[in-house]
C-alpha positions in Angstrom: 103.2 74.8 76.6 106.6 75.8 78.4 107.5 75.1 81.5 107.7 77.8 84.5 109.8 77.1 87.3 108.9 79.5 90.4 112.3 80.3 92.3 111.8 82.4 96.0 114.1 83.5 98.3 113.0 83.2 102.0 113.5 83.7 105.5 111.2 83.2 108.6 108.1 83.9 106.8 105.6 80.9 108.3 102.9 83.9 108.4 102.9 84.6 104.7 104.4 81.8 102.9 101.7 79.8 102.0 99.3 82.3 101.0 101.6 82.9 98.3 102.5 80.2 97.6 98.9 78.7 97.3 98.6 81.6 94.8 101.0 80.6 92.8 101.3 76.9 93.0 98.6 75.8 90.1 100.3 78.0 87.1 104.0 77.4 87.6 105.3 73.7 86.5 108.4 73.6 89.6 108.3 75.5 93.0 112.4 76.5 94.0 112.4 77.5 97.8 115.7 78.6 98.9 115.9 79.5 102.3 118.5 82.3 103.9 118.8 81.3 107.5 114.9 80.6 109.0 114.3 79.9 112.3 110.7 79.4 112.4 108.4 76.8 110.4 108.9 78.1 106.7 110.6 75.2 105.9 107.9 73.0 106.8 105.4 75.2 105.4 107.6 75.3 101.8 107.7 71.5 101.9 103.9 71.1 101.4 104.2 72.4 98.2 107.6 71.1 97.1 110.7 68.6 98.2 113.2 71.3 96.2 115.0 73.1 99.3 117.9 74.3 99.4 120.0 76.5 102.1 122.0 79.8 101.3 124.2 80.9 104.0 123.0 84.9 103.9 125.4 87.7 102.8 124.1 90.9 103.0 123.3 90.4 98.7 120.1 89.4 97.3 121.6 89.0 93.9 123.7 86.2 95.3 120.9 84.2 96.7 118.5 84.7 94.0 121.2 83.5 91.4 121.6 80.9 93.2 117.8 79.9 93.6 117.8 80.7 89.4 120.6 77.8 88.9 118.3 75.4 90.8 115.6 76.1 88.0 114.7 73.5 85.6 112.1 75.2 83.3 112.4 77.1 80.3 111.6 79.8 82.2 112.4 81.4 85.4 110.0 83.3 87.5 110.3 85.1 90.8 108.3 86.4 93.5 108.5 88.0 96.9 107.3 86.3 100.2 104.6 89.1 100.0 103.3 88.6 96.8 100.7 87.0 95.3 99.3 85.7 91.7 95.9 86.9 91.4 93.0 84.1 90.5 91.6 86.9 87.9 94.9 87.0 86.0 95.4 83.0 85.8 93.8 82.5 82.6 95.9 85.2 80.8 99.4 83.7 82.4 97.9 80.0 80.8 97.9 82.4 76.9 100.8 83.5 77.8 102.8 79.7 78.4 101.1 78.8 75.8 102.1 81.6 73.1 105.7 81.3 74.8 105.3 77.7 73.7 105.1 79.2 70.0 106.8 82.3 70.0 109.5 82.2 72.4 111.1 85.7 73.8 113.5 86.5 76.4 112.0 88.0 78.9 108.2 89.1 79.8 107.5 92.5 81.9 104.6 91.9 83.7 102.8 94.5 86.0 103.7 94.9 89.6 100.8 96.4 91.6 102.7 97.6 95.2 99.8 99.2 96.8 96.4 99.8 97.2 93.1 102.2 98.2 90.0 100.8 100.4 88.5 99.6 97.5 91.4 97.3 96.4 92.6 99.2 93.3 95.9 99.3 92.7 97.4 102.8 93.7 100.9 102.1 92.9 102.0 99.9 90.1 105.2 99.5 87.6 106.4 97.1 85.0 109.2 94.0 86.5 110.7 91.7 84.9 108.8 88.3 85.8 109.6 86.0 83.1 113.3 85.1 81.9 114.3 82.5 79.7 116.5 80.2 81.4 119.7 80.9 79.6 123.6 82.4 81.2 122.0 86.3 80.6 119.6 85.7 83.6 121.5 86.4 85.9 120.5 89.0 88.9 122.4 92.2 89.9 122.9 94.5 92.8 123.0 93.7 96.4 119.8 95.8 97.2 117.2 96.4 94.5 118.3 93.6 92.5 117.8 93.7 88.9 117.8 91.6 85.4 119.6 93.6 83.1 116.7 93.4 80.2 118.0 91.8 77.1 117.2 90.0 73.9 113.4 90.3 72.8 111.0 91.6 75.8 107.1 92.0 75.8 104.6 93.5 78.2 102.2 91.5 79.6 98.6 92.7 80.9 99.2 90.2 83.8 99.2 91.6 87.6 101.0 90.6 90.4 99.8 91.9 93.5 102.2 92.4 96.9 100.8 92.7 99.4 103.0 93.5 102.3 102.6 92.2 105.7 104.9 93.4 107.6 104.1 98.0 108.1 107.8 99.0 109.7 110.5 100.2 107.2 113.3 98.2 107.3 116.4 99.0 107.9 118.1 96.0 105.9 118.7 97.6 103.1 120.0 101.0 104.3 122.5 99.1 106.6 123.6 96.8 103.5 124.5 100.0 101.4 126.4 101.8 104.4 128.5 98.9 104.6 129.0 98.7 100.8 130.2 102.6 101.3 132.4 101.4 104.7 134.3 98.7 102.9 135.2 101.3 99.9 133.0 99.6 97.0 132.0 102.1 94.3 128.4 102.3 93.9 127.1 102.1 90.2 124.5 104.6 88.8 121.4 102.5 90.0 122.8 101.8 93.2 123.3 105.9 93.9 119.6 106.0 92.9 118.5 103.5 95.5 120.7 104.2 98.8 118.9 108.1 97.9 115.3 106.3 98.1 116.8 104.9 101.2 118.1 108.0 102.8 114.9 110.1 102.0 112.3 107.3 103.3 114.4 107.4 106.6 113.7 111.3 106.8 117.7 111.8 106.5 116.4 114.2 104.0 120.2 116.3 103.7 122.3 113.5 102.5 119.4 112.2 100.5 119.8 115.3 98.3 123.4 115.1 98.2 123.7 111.8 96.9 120.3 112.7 94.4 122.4 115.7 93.3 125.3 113.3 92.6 123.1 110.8 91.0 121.8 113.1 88.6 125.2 113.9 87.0 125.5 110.0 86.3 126.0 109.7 82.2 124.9 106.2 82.6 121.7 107.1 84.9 118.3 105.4 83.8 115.8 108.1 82.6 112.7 106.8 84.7 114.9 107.0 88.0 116.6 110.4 86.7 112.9 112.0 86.4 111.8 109.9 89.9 115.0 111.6 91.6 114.1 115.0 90.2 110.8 114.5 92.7 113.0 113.0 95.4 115.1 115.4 95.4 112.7 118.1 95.2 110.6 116.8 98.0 114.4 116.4 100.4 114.7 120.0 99.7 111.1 121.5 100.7 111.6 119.1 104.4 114.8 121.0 104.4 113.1 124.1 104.5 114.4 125.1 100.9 110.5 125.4 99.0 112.4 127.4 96.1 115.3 125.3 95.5 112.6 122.3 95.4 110.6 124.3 92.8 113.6 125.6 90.8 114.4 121.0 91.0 111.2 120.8 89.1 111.3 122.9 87.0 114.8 121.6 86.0 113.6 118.1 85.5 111.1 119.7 83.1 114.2 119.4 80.4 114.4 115.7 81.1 111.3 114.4 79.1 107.2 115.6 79.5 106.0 115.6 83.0 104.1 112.9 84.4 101.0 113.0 86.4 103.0 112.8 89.5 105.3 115.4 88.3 102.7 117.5 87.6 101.1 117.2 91.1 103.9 118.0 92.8 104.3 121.4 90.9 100.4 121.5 91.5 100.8 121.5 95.0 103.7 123.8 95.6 101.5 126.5 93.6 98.3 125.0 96.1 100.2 125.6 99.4 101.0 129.4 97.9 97.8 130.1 97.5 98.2 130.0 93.8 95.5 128.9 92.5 95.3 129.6 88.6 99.1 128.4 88.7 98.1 125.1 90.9 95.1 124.6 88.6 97.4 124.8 85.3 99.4 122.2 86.5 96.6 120.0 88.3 94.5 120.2 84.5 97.9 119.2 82.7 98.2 115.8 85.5 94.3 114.8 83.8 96.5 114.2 80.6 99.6 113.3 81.3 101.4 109.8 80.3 101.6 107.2 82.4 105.4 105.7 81.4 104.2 102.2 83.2 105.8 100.0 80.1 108.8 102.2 80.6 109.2 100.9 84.2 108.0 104.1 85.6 106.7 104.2 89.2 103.4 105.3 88.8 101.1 106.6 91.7 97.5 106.0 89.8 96.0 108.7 92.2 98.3 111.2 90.4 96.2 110.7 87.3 93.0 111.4 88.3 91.1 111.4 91.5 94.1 113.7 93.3 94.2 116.7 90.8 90.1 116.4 90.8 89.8 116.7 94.2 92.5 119.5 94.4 91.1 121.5 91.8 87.7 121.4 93.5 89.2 123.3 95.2 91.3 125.3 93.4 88.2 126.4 91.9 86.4 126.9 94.4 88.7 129.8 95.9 88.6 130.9 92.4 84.8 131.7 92.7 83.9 129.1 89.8 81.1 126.7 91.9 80.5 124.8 88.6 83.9 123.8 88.1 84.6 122.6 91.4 81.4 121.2 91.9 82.3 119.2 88.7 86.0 117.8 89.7 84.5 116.9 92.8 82.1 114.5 91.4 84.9 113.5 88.7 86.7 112.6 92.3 83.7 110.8 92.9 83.3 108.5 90.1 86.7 107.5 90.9 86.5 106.5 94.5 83.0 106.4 95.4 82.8 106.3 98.5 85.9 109.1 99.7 85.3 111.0 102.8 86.6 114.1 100.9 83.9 114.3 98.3 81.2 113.6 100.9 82.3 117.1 102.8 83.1 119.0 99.5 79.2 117.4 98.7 77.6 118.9 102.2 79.7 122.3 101.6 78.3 122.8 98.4 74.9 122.1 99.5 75.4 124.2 102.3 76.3 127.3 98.9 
């Protein structure tokens, strides 16, 4: 069985640290703590687990400190996680096959699933593929001062193993924003996946203008990743419509229809610019195709699981239901249903129905 050493970047995180930590601590083989500048008790905290601590004088770049918190690694493997993450008991058993087959059948680098958000009922709402797992070799090596990234290379597999975050901390930062306008102050060129990110950044701060100028730049990129090509086609589209612009941000969608098949979240975004027309055969068109759209997940997609299923049911309820088709909306709504029990929606589309 190989061994896994854990290596976290940290910084006054005493709330959340051990939770994770205690998560974690039975699977991996070495715990790497490498704090950033804390001024509360992490330290202490990180010591109950393990006496390898080590001090990074902060930069504004996460690659920097994770690389460095990767050279302090002793395993055959490095792993990372965030403060807010943790390792699931329920997935333990599959991450013990998995050092074991490593132990066997070496690769370079395992994609495991990354479950950022969740409903009432604790199923993940928001998930994608990350590199967890990297062979402990000179290509592991992090880029990017925001967003960092392994470049993937050599042999990579998907692993059914999920890593749940689960964020403390509700504000939106404005960390990273601040580290990409001073990138763009001291004249460094940003790269393709860089322009993709400081968008994100821009349109989650509601600067929705210059998020769509530097989508529209983005897109041009030759070198541009497919998955955040098709995820700033919705960006972009979704900057336009808060400027005011609802046909430029359906002619955007359209457009990215060229790209590759739409995904479910694709689809409900077309759905719900026909929905908010009134449009109801056109919003039900694209609603039915989100039912049976692919999920890119092992293509390190973003995916919004709602987008699949109980969001078009619940929209074509009542799609249908303006349509003057009761037993088709009566139908998606309980399809809703199945999928989250107990939602306030279905429970009024239940007592309107009844009330028919």
């Amino acid at each position: 069985m190989v061994k896994i050493s854990l290596c976290m970047i940290v910084r006054d995180e005493e709330d959340v640290l051990a939770r994770c930590l205690e998560s974690v601590s039975d699977v991996v083989d070495e715990i790497i703590i490498v704090d950033t500048g804390s001024v509360d008790r992490t330290k202490t905290i990180a010591a109950e687990f393990t006496d390898k601590i080590y001090d990074f004088l902060w930069c504004d770049d996460f690659s920097a400190a994770r690389n460095f918190a990767f050279s302090k690694g002793t395993g055959e493997y490095l792993m990372w996680l965030d403060v807010d993450d943790m390792f699931p008991a329920e997935e333990k058993r599959k991450f013990f096959d998995l050092k074991e087959e490593l132990g066997k059948d070496p690769c370079d680098m395992v994609m495991m699933v990354y479950d950022a958000a969740f409903d009432e009922r604790e199923k993940p709402t928001f998930s994608y593929y990350r590199e967890r797992l990297i062979r402990n070799c000179p290509q592991a090596v992090w880029h990017g001062c925001v967003h960092e990234v392994i470049v993937p290379f050599g042999e990579i597999r998907y692993a059914d193993i999920h890593i749940a975050h689960r964020k403390e901390k509700a504000e939106y930062s404005d960390r990273n924003l601040r580290i990409y306008e001073k990138m763009l102050s001291e004249g460094r060129k940003m790269d393709a996946r860089e322009q993709f990110y400081y968008g994100r950044e821009l349109f989650y701060h509601g600067r929705y203008r210059e998020a769509a100028n530097v989508f529209e730049i983005f897109l041009e990129e030759p070198a541009a990743w497919l998955e955040n090509k098709l995820e700033a086609v919705r960006l972009l589209s979704h900057s336009l419509q808060a400027a005011g612009k609802k046909e430029k941000a359906l002619d955007m969608l359209l457009q990215g229809l060229r790209l590759a098949p739409p995904t479910g979240e694709h689809c409900c975004d077309l759905g719900r610019y026909f929905y908010e027309k009134e449009e109801w055969e056109n919003a039900v068109f694209w609603y039915e195709n989100a039912l049976h759209a692919e999920k890119r997940t092992d293509k390190g997609a973003f995916v919004q699981e709602d987008c699949y299923g109980y969001l078009p049911c619940i929209q074509l309820c009542v799609c249908y239901d303006r349509l003057g088709n009761g037993e088709m909306a009566r139908m998606y709504n309980e399809m809703a249903g199945v999928l989250k029990p107990e939602d306030e929606a279905v429970e009024q589309n239940r007592k309107y129905f009844a009330g028919h």
